[in-house]
N, C-alpha and C positions, 0 to 999 in steps of 0.2 A: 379267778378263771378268766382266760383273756374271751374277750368280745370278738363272735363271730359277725361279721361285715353282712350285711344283708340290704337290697333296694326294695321299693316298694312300685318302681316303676312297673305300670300297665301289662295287658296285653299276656303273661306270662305264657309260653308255649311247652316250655321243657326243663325240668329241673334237676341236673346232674349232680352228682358227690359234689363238684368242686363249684360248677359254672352254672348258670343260669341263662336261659335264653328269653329271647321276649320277639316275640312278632312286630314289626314296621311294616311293609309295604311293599310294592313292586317287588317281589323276592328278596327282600332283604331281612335281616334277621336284627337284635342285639345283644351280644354276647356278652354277659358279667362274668368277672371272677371275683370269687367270695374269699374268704378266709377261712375256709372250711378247710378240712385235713381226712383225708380217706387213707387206709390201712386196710391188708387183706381187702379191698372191698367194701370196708365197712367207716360210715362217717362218722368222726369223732364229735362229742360233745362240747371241747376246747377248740378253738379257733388259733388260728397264726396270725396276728396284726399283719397287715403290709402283706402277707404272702399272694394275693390277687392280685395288687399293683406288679409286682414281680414277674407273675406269669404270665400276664399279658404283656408287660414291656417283652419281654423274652421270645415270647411267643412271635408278636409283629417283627420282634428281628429277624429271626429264623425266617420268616415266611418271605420277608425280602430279599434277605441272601440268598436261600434256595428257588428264587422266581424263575431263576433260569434253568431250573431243573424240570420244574413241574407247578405249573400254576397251581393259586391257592385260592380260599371263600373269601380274603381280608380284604375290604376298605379303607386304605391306612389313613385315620381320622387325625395322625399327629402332622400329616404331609396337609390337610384339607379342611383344617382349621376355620378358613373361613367361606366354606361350602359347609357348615355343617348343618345349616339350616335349608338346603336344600337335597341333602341327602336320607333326611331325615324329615320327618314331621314337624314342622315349628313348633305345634302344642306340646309335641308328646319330646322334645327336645330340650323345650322350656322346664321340664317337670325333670331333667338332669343337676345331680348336683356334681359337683367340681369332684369330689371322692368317686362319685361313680363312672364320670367319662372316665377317672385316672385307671381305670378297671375295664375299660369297657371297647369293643370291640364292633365293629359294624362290618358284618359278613353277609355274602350273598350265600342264598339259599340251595344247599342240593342236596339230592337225595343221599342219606350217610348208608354206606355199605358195612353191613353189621360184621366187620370181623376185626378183631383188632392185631393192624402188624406190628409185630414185635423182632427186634434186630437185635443181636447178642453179637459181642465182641470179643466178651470176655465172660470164663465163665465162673458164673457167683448167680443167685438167687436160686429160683426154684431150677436151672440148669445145675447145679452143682448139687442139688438135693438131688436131685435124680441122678447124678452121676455117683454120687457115694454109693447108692442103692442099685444101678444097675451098670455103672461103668460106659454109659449112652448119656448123652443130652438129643434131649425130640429124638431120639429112637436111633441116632446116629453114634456108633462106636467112636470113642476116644482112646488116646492114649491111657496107658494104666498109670502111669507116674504124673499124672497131671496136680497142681497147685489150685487153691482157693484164689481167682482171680487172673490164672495165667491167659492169655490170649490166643483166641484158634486161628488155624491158619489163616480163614476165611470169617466172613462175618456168617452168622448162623440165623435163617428164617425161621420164625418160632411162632405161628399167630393163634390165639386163640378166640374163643366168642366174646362178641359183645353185649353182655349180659343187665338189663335191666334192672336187674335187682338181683342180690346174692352176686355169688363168685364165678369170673368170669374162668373159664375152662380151654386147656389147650387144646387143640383139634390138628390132624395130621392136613398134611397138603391134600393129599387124597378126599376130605370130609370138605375139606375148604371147596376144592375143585367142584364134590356135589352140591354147596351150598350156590356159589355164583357163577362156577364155570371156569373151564382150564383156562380157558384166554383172558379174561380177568384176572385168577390166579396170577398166573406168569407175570402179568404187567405189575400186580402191588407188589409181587414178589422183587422182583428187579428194581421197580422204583424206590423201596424202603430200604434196599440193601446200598443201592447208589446214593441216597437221602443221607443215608447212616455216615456210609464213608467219605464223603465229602465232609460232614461236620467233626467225624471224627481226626481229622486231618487237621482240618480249623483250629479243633478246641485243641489240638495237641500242640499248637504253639502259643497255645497261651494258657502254658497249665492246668489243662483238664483233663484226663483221660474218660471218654465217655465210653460206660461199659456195656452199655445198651438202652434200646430205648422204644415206646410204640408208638406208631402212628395211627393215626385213623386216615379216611378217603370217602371221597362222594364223588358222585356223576352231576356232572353241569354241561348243558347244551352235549350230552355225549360225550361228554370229554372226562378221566378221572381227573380231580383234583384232591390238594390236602385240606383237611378241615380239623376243626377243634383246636387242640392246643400244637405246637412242633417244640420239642427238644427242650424243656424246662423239666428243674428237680422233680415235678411232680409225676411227669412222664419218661424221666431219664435216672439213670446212675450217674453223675457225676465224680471223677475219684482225684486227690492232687497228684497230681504228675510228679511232683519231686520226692512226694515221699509214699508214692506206691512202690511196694513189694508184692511177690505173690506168696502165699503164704502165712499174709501177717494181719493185723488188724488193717484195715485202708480207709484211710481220713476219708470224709466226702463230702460233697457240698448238695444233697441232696436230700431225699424223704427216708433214705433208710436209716438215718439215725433213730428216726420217730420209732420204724420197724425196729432197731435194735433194741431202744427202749421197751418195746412193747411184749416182743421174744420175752424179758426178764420178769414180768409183772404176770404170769399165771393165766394171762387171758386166754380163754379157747377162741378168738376169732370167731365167736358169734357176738351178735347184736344181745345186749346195748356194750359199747366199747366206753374204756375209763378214761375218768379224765385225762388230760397231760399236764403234768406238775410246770409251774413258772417257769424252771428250768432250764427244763426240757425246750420250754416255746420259743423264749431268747436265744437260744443255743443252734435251735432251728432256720429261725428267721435272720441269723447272721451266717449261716451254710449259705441259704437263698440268694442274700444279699453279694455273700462274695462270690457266688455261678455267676449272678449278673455283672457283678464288674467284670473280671474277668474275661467272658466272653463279649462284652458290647464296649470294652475302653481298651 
């Protein structure tokens, strides 16, 4: 059973599927990623070596390419190397080991806005489940001849809740607008559809087709920003470019292998979720590896 990556550092504030956070100081936070693996929802008891390393390298990427979009929470500790001990606690910085900075993220603090946007490009997951069943994705008429995987004309806003515990749930623009308001609305909605197609533009020249993907967002000083992870397997579809078809199986460099694995093994998607055979992890963890090449060389 591969070993799930775990710190023991202080302070713990918030403990997510994949990430760990921990309280510093002046509004600042530290973000770990673990080697944990969520599905439907729900966290597996197998770990992905190296998969934390991964999504944070990824994530700080993205966060810097898109700065000029929309400002982010990140303090990039790989630029500030030798400010770290002023950005941080000495003691509580002292008490880092070398695996966990490789993992680890120093973000300012803001308040996270519970909905989670979601950008579709193409349509496949739970959009193409709904379109078998109603010939709609989010409640929007499609073509009747459509493919598993074809691309709509437009990128498609899809958010749903961000749920504590259990499965997060789609909600219409409409529920979204009552939860925080049409002019909030409007702004995630635009910002993530513009987030989306700038990287999908990106990764499409360096063989990736990204078929969708969720962001999160927080208020700092009044202002929205991006928070949590940006644009890694865990929170993207990744597909290769060369050998996508629509229609057909489509290679990818992302977490739904894990989900296609998981489809085959009987499980209802409730708690407790089964192991992932050796496989499966190695199989995974070089999906991972090659989204990172790819888009950062």
């Amino acid at each position: 059973m591969a070993l799930v990556f775990e710190t023991n550092f202080p302070n713990l504030l918030y403990r997510g599927k994949v990430r760990d956070t921990y309280e510093l100081y002046d509004g600042l936070l530290l973000m770990i990623s673990t080697d944990r693996v969520s599905a439907f929802d729900i966290v597996f008891p197998t770990g992905i070596p190296g998969k934390g390393i991964i999504l944070s390298e990824l994530s700080a990427f993205w966060f810097e390419l898109t700065s000029g979009i929309i400002d982010n929470h990140l303090i990039n500790l790989a630029k500030d190397t030798d400010n770290l001990d002023t950005i941080m606690n000495p003691e509580l910085y002292k008490s880092l080991s070398d695996e966990e900075i490789s993992r680890a993220m120093v973000v300012k603090r803001a308040k996270r806005i519970d909905v989670e946007c979601i950008c579709r490009g193409h349509i496949t997951g739970s959009a193409w489940e709904e379109y078998l069943r109603t010939g709609t994705v989010f409640g929007l008429k499609m073509p009747s001849d459509m493919k598993e995987g074809d691309q709509f004309k437009e990128p498609i806003f899809t958010p749903t809740t961000k749920a504590e515990e259990g499965h997060d749930e789609p909600i219409t623009i409409k529920e979204m607008e009552d939860m925080i308001g049409k002019e909030l609305t409007a702004e995630l909605k635009e910002k993530t559809i513009t987030l989306y197609s700038y990287a999908r533009d990106y990764a499409k020249q360096r063989g990736i087709i990204i078929a969708d993907t969720k962001m999160e967002f927080g208020i700092l000083d009044d202002k929205v920003i991006l928070i949590d992870e940006l644009l890694t397997p865990d929170s993207s579809r990744f597909w290769d470019g060369a050998l996508f078809e629509p229609g057909k199986s489509i290679p990818n460099f992302d977490k739904q292998f894990i989900r296609d694995w998981v489809q085959n093994t009987g499980w209802n998607k409730e708690p407790p979720a089964p192991q992932i055979p050796e496989d499966i992890v190695t199989k995974t963890i070089i999906r991972y590896k090659e989204a990172l090449n790819r888009l950062t060389k």
